[in-house]
N, C-alpha and C positions, 0 to 999 in steps of 0.2 A: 491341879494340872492345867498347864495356860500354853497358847501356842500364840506363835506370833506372823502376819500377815505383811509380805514387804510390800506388796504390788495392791490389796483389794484389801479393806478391812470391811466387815459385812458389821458388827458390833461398836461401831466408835459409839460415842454420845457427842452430840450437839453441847460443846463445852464455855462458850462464852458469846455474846451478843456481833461479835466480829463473825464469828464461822452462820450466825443466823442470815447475817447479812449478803454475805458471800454465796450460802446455798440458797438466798431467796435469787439473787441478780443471775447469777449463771445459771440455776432451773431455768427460770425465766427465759432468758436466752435459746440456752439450746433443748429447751423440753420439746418444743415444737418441731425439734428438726428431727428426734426421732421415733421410728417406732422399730419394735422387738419381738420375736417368738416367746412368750414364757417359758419358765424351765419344767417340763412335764413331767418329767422322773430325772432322780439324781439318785447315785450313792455315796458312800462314803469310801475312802482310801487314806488308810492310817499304818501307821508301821514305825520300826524304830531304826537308826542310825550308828551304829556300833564301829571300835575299832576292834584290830585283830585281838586285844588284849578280852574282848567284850564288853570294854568300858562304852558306855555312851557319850557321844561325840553330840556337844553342845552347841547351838546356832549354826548348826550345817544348814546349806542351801538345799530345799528341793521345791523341786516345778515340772510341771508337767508338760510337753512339748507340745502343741496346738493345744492350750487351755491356757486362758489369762493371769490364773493361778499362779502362785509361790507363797509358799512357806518355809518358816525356819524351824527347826525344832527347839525343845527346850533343854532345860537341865539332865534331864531323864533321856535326851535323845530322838522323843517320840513326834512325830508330826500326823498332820491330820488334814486330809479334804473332805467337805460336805457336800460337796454338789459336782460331783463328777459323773460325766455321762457316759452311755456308753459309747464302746468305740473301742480303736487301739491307740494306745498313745506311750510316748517314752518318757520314763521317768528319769531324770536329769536329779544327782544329790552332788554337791561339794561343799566341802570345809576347807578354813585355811589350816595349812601344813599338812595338807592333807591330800588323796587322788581324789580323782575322779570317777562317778560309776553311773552307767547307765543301764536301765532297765525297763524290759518290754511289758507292757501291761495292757490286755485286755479285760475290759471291763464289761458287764453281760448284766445279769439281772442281781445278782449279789454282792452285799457290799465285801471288799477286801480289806482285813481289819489285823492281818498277822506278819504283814510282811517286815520284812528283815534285810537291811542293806549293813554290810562290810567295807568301811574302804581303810585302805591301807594307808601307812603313811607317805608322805611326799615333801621333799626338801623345793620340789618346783613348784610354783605358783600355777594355779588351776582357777582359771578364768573365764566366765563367758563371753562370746564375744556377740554382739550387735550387729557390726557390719552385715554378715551376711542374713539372707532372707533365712534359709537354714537353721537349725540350731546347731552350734559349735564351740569349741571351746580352744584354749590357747595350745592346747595339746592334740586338741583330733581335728587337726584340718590339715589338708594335704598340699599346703602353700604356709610357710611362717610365718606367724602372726606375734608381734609386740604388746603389749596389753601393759599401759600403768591406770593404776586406782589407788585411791584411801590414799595413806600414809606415803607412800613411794610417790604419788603423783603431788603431794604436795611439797615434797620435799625435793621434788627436782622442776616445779613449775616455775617459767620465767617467764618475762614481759613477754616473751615470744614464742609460737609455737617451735620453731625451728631449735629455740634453744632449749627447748624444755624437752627433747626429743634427742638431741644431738648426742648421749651417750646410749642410745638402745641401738642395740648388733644389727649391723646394715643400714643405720638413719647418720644422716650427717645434719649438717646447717650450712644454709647457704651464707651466712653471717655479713646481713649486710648493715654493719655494728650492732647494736645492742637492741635496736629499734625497730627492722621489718626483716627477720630470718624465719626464712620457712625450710622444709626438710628436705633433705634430699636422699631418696630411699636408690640404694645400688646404683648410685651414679645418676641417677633422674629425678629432675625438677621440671619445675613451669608447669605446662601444659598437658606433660605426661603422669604427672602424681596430683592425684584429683585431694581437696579437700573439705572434709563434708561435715555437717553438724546434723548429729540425729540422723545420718544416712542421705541428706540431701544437700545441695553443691551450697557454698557458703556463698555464691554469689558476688564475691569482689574481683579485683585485680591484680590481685597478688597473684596469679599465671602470668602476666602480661609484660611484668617484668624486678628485679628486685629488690627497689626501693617501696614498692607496694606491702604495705601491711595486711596479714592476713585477719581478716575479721572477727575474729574466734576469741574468745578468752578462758584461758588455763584453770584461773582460779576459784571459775566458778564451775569448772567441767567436775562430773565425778568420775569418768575414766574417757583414757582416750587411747583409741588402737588402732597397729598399723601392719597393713598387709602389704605383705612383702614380696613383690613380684603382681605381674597382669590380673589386675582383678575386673577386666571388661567387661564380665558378663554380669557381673552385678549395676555395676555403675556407668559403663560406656567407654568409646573409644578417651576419652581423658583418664584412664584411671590404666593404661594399658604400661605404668611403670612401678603404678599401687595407689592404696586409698591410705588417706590418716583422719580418723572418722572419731570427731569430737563428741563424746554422748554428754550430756546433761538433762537433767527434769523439766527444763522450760515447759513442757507439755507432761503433765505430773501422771502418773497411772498408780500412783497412792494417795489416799488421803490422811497418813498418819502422822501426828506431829513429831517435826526435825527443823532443828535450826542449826547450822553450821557457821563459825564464823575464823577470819582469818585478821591477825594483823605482823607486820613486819618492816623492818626498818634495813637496808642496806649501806653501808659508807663508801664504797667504790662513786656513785654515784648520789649518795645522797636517796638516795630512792625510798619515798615510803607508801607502804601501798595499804589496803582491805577491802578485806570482800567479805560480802553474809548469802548464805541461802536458806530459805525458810520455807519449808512445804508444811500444809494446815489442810485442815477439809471436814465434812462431814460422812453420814456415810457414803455418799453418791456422789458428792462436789469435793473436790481437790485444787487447792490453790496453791502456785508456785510466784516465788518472787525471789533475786538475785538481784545482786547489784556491786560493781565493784570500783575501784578508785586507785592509780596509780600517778605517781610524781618525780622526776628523776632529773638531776642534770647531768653535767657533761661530766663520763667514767674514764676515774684512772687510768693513768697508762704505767706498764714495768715500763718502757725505750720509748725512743723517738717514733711518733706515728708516723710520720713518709720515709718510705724507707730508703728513698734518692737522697734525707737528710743522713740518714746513717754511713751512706754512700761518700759523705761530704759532697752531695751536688750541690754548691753555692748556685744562688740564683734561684733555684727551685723554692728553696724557701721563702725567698722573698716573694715570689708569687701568688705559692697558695699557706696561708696558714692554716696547717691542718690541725695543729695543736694549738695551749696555751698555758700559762702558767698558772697555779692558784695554791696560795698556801706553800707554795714551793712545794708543790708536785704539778707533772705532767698531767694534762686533759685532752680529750679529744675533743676539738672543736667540734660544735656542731651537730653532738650524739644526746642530747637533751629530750624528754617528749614528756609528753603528760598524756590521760585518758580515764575515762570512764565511759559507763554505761550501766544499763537495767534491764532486767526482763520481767513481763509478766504474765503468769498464766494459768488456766484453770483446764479442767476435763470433767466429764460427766461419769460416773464410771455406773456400768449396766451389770447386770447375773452375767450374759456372753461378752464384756468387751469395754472399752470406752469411747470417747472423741472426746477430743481438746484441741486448745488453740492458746497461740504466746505472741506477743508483739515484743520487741525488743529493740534496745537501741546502743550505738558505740560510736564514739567520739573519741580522734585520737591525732593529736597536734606532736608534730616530729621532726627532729633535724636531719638532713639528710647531707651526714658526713662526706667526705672527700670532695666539697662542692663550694668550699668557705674562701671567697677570693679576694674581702681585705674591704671589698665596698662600705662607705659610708651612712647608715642610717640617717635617715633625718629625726629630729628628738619626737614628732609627732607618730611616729612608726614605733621609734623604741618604747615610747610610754604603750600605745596598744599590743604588743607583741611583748611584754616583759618579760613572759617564760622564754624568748629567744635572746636575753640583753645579753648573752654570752658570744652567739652564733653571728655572726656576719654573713652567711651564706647562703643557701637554698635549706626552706622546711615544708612541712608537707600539714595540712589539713585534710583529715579522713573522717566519716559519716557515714554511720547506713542504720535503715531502719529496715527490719527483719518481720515477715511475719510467718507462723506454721501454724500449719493443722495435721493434728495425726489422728486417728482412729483404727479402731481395731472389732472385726465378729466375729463371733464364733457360730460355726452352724452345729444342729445335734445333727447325727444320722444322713447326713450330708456328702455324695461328694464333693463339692464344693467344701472343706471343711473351715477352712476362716478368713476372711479378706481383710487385708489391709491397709492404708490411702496415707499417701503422703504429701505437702502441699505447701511448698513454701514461694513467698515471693518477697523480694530485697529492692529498696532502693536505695543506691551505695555512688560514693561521690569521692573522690578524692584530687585537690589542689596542692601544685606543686607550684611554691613561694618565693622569690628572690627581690629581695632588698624592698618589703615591703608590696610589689606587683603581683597580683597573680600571671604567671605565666604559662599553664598550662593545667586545664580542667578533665580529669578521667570521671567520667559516668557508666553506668551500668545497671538497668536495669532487669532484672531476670526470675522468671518465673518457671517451678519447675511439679509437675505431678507424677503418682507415683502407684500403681497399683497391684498389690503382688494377689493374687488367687492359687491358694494353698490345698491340695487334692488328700481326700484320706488315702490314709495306706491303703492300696491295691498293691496286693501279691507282692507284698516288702520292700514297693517302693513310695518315697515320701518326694514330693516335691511340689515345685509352684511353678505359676508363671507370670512373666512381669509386664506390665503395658507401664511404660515411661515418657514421660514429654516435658524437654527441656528446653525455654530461648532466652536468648540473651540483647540487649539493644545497646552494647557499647559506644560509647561515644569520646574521643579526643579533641579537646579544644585550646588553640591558642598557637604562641609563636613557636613552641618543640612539642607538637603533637607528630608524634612519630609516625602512627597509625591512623587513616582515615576512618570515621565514623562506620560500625558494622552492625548486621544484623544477621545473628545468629538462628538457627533451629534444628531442634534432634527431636525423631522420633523413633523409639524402639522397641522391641518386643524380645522377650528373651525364657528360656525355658530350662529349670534347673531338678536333678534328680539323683536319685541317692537312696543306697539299700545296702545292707549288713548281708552279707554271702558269712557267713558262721565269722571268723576273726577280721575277715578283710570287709571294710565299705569300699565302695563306688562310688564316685561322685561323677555324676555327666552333666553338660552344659551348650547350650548354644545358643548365640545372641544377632540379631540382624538389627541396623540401624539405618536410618537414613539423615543425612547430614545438608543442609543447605545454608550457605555463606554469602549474604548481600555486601558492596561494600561501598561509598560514596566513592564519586569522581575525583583522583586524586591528579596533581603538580607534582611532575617528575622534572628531576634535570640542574646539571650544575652552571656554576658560571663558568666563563673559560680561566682555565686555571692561570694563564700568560697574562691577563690584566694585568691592567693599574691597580696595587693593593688600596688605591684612596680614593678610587672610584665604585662607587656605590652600586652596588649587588641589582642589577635589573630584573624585571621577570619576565619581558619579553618571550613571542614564543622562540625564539632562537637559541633561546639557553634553555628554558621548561615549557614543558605540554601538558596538558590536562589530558588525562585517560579517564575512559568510563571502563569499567570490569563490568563481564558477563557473573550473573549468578554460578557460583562456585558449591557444586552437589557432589556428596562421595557417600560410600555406601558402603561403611565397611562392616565387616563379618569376624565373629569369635567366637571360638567351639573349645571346648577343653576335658580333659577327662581325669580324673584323679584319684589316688586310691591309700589309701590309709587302712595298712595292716596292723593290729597288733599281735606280732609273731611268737608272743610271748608274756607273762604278766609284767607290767610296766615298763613294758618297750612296745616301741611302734617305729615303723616306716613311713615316712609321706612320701608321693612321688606325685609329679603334676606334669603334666604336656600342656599348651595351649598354643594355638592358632590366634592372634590377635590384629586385630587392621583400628589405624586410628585416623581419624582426618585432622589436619591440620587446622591449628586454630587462624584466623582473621591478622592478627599478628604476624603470624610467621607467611602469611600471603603476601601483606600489601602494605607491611611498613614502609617507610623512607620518609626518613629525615632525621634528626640528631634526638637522642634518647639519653634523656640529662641523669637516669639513673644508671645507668651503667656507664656513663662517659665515652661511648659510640656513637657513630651515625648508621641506623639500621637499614638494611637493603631489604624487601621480604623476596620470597620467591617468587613471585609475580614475574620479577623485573632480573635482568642482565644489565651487569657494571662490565665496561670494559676500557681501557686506554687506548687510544690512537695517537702517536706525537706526543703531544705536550695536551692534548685533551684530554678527559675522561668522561665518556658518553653512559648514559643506560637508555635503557628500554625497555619496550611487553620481551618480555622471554619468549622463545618460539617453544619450548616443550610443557606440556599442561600440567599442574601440581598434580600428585596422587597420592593415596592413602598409604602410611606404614605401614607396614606387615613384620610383624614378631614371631616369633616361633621357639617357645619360650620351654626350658625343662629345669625340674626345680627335685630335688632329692633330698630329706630328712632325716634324721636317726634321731629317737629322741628316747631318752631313760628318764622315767618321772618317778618311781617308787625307790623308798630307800631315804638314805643317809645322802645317797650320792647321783646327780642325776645331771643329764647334759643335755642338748639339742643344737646336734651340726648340720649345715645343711651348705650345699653345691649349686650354683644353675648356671644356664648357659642360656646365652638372647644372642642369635640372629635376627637384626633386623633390618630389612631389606626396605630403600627410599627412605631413609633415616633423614629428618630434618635437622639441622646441623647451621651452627655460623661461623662460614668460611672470612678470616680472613685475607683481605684483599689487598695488604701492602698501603694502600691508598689512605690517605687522611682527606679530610673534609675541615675546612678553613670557615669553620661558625660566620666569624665578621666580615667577608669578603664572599660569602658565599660559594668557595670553590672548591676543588677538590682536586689533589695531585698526588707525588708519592714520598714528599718531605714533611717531615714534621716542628719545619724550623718554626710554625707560627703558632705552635701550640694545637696542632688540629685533633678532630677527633677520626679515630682509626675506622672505617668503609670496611663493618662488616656484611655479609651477604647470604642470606638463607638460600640455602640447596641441598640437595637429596645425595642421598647413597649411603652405601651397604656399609652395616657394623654387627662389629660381636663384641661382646661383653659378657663374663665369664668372671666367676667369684666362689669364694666359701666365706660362712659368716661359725662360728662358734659359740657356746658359753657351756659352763662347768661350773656346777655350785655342788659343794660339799660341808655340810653337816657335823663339823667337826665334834659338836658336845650339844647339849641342849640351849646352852648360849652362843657357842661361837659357829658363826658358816663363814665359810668363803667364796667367792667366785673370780672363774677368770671368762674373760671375754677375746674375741678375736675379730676381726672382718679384712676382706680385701675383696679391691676391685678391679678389675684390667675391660677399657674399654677402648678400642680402635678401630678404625676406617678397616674394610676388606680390600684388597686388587690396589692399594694406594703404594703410589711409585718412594714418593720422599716420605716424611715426615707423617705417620698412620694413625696419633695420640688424640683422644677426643679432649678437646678444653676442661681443666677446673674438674677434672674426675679426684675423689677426695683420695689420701693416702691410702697403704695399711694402718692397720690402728692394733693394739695391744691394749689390753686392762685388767688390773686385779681391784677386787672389791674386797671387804676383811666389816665384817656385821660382830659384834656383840649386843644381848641384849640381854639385860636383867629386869628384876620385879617392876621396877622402877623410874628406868632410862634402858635407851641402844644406843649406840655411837656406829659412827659407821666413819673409814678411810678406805679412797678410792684412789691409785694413779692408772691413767689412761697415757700410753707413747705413742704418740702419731710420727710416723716416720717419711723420711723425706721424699717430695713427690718430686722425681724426675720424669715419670713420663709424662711429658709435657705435649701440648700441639707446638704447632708452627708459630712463631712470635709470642711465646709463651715462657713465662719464668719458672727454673725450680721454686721450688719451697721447702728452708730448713724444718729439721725434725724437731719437735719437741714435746716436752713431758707435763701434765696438767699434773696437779697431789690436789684433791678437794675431801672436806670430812665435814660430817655432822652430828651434832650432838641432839637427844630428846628426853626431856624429863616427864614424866609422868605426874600429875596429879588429882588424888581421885578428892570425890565430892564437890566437886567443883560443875553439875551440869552432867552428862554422861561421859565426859573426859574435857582432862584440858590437859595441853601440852605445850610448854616452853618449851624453844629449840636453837639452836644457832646451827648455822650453813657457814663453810670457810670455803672460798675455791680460791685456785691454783696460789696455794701455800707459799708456794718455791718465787712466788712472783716471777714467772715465766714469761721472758718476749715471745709471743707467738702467733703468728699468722696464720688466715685458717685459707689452704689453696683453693677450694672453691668460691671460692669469695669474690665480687667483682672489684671489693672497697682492699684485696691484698694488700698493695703498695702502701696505701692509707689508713688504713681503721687495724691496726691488733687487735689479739683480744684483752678483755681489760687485763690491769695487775690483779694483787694480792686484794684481797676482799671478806667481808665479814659479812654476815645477816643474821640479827636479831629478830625472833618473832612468837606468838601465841597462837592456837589454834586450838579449836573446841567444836563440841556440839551437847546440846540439850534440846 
């Protein structure tokens, strides 16, 4: 009889001169930094696993909720803990295709050695999730939670987060081409859908706007999950549209050996990528290492990429080549990138807990589509920039170096029962390239801590409380730095609880923050629109002024309360209210000046644009920015046991001083400096951040059934309607994504699964003002996986085909629409394993 240990193994052996080396350096290191209560009394807690048939159910998960512990059971069903204190604590079991169950255990002076867990079957996937400080899972939280791992995350991982996300219910992509899409959860991006690694901010600039790549990588994630709707009170005023919370082992809380590796080849673009992750350790030292490697150039196209070419706009072409030909097929100019990176890292693991620590790094060289204007390289450029000898246009250079620490105690007999610290700081850079110059430098430094204090059950209720501190030192440099150099700081405190009333939990919450916004002396102010076009742009104070901005503090507040019934055996209710206030980020204050990745000239809300004659004047704004206010209700039904199981859910967001960019009619004339309300000279369109009232209101769906022990199906659904309140003309918020439709169709044998999926996005007329519909259209994507055993603990051939039907299609929240499709027809070849 053998059990197996995922989180702590107390029995390894010191198996080769490498793991000697490793537990001598890292002792070493951090033995100094702690010290520990020993464990004075322990018992044991053992029991078995069973379905309703009474078969035992093999490699189920169980763990015990404030204890560092987890175990899987074995063939026989059975698991086992040795050193459990006492106390009350909930016992947490899942398997896959299986439910979920939990169970109350007080433990006292004897050990419990008979216990007996049932769970039923389950065609939905039964998930923990991380995100929150809580323990929960993908079925018992009272807000919608997305959750991919294993096999499903690597089969839908792509160069980007956004696209590796863009088919889960309520996530879109902002698709800004192939190269920097981030997600956009119920209509909200940027600034309002926070994104975290390990639960803390990843620290770049992909909020700020999006040609920014997000820092994160997919391939070496083991799961990544996405909540759905205001999750403030965990994260803060940025997270007030949801969190997509990247988990990985960089900071390892096992020492058992795993190696995982990945390789695969795509022909759309040429793209060949791999990745390894290898966790090793001793008994006490655990060492993590990852490292990945990606290559791709410029991705087919079904149609013409501008779509003024499809229009037969002569002229336009000649201006900008957004395409080019190769092989006699269409490319998108300029959608090329490469990247890599590594991580490394170790943990000490203790009887109550660990700490550990990871340095990491990512390099990531990109073309930034819609931006390719015909310019001439010189041969000394094209030889150093070779991965660019296709691109004539604007590319990007991204860098950051990461570092975390995480730890974790457990106290015995404690109220205080176990604290946690979390501790990451990034140094992250990214350069935006044309014709060889750098033209404009984003920095950002930020450092963020994190400490939750977790109380024993008192009178059935479980909770913590969180002490957070997060700054940031942004910085813009060069001739299109939109936004003046800022300094950011949050500090918050927040307070989370939760108790089982017999089938219904309670969750309650309340968060207070304090927000303060530094931001350099900025140059406002256009030329006179009436000039001579071949008189050279002055800066004179006649046409711009230097302003200094007062320090920028808001203080916003979020309380929420939420309740998850299970009215019945495997069904349940979510229902969630939330109060939420966000501050606005540094960006949306005090930008101005032309912003080369969305093809605007940014106005923040600082400032008032306004025309008089034939001028167009700004200034300070006379009304003082203030914090959003959401008021957010969110309703689930969800059916997990069975053959057949669904989870729909509703909400509805008021949100009052909603930040928003207005467009103003007005263009801005780059090479003349000016700004009027024609766009005969190619100018860029004067948008302007300001406030007011919106509601946004949706239902998302999915439906999976169980047809036979090979065959399930699923359908999916989402929709979103978001618009202006009291608004006289035109009420549509920008770039809100379609409805969408999907059926999914799984077979799986001994052997292999295949899997076909079409998704209908249908056509998006609600438009804002100066905004274009977007045709409807149909993706068909399938995959295939073969199985081969003895090969290591698994290896699997596979091949990925998307959109079959080679589909033109434009994705409307896209800023690159008119320009960048999505690719054609496509193949990917690839292996993946682990031993």
């Amino acid at each position: 009889m053998s059990f197996s240990a995922t989180q702590k193994s107390t029995n390894a052996q010191v198996k080769s001169p490498l793991k000697k080396i490793v537990s001598a350096t890292v002792l070493s290191t951090l033995g100094t930094m702690l010290c520990f209560v020993p464990n004075t009394f322990a018992q044991q807690l053992s029991g078995v696993v069973l379905n309703k048939q009474g078969q035992p159910i093999n490699n189920a998960t169980v763990g015990l909720n404030g204890d560092s512990q987890q175990v899987r059971t074995n063939s026989l069903g059975l698991f086992n803990f040795t050193d459990v204190k006492k106390g009350i604590f909930e016992l947490h079991i899942s398997a896959k295709n299986y439910g979920h169950s939990n169970q109350h255990i007080t433990m006292k002076e004897e050990d419990i050695t008979d216990l007996s867990v049932v769970l039923p079957r389950s065609v939905m996937e039964v998930i923990d999730v991380h995100a929150t400080p809580l323990h929960t899972s993908s079925i018992e939280s009272a807000l919608p939670i997305n959750v991919l791992s294993e096999d499903e995350l690597k089969m839908k991982q792509a160069a980007t987060l956004g696209e590796t996300l863009k088919n889960e219910v309520g996530v879109h992509s902002s698709y800004y081409g192939p190269v920097a899409s981030t997600p956009i959860i119920r209509g909200l991006d940027g600034p309002r859908v926070l994104i975290t690694q390990n639960g803390l901010d990843v620290g770049d600039a992909s909020r700020v706007g999006p040609d920014h790549v997000v820092a994160t990588e997919t391939s070496t994630a083991t799961q990544i999950e996405v909540l759905r709707g205001p999750a403030t009170l965990f994260y803060g005023s940025g997270a007030i549209g949801g969190v997509v919370n990247v988990v990985d082992g960089r900071v390892p809380t096992s020492s058992d050996d795993q190696v995982d590796y990945l390789l695969q080849y795509n022909d759309v673009s040429n793209e060949q990528q791999a990745s390894v992750n290898i966790q090793t350790g001793t008994d006490n030292i655990a060492f993590h290492l990852d490292a990945f490697w990606r290559d791709s150039k410029d991705y087919k196209l079904a149609g013409e990429a501008d779509i003024h070419n499809e229009d037969h706009d002569e002229g336009h072409e000649d201006e900008h080549e957004e395409e080019h030909e190769e092989h006699g097929e269409t490319r998108l100019a300029n959608s090329s990138s490469t990247s890599s990176g590594a991580t490394l890292g170790s943990s000490y693991l203790f009887e109550d807990g660990f700490i550990g620590f990871s340095y990491g790094f990512m390099d990531r060289e990109y073309g930034i589509p819609g931006h390719s204007h015909g310019e001439e390289h010189d041969d000394e450029h094209e030889e150093e920039h070779s991965d660019h000898d296709e691109e004539v246009g604007v590319y990007a250079k991204m860098k950051q170096d990461r570092w975390q620490v995480l730890g974790e105690y457990n106290f015995e007999q404690q109220f205080i029962s176990k604290i946690a610290t979390k501790f990451a700081y990034s140094d992250y850079q990214h350069q935006e390239i044309e014709s060889g110059e750098v033209g404009t430098t984003f920095t950002n430094k930020s450092t963020e801590a994190r400490i939750d204090l977790f109380h024993e059950n008192t009178a059935g209720w479980q909770g913590a409380w969180t002490i957070h501190y997060k700054s940031s030192d942004f910085k813009a440099l060069g001739e299109e730095a939109f936004s003046p150099p800022s300094k950011s700081e949050m500090f918050a405190v927040a307070w989370l609880e939760e108790k089982h009333f017999g089938s219904v939990l309670l969750q309650l919450g309340a968060r207070v923050e304090q927000v303060n916004i530094d931001a350099d002396d900025s140059l406002i102010g256009f030329e006179d629109s009436h000039q001579d076009q071949h008189t050279e742009p002055s800066h004179d104070e006649h046409h711009q002024t230097l302003v200094s901005f007062d320090q920028q503090s808001f203080t916003p507040i979020s309380a929420s309360v939420g309740l998850v019934w299970n009215y019945q055996p495997g069904y349940n209710l979510g229902f969630s209210t939330a109060l939420s206030q966000r501050a606005a980020s540094a960006g949306e204050l005090f930008s101005f000046g032309p912003h080369i990745g969305t093809n605007t000239f940014e106005v923040g809300a600082m400032f008032d644009v306004h025309q008089e004659g034939d001028e167009v004047h700004v200034e300070l704004a006379e009304q003082a920015p203030s914090v959003e206010t959401s008021l957010n209700f969110d309703l689930t039904f969800r059916k997990f046991n069975g053959d057949f199981g669904y989870v729909i859910s509703a909400f509805y967001n008021r949100v009052d001083d909603y930040y928003y960019q207005r467009d103003t009619g007005l263009f801005f004339v780059e090479e003349h400096g000016h700004a009027d309300e024609h766009e005969d000279e190619a100018g860029l369109p004067i948008l302007v951040y300001q406030q007011d009232d919106v509601e946004m209101y949706g239902a998302e769906a999915e439906f999976v059934y169980q047809v036979s022990s090979s065959f399930k199906t699923s359908l999916i659904a989402d929709y979103i309607r978001a618009r202006l309140v009291n608004e006289d003309g035109n009420d549509n918020l920008p770039r809100i994504p379609p409805m969408r439709v999907g059926a999914i169709f799984n077979y799986q044998a001994d052997k292999f699964d295949s899997e076909l999926s079409v998704s209908h996005y249908f056509e998006q007329d609600d438009v804002a003002e100066l905004e274009t519909n977007t045709d409807s259209y149909t993706m068909v994507d399938a995959n295939f996986n073969y199985y081969i055993n003895g090969v290591g603990d698994d290896l699997t051939v596979y091949v990925k085909a998307q959109n079959l039907t080679d589909e033109h299609a434009r994705v409307h929240s896209s800023f690159l629409k008119e320009v960048a499709p999505l690719p054609g027809r496509n193949f990917s070849v690839g292996i993946r394993g682990s031993f």
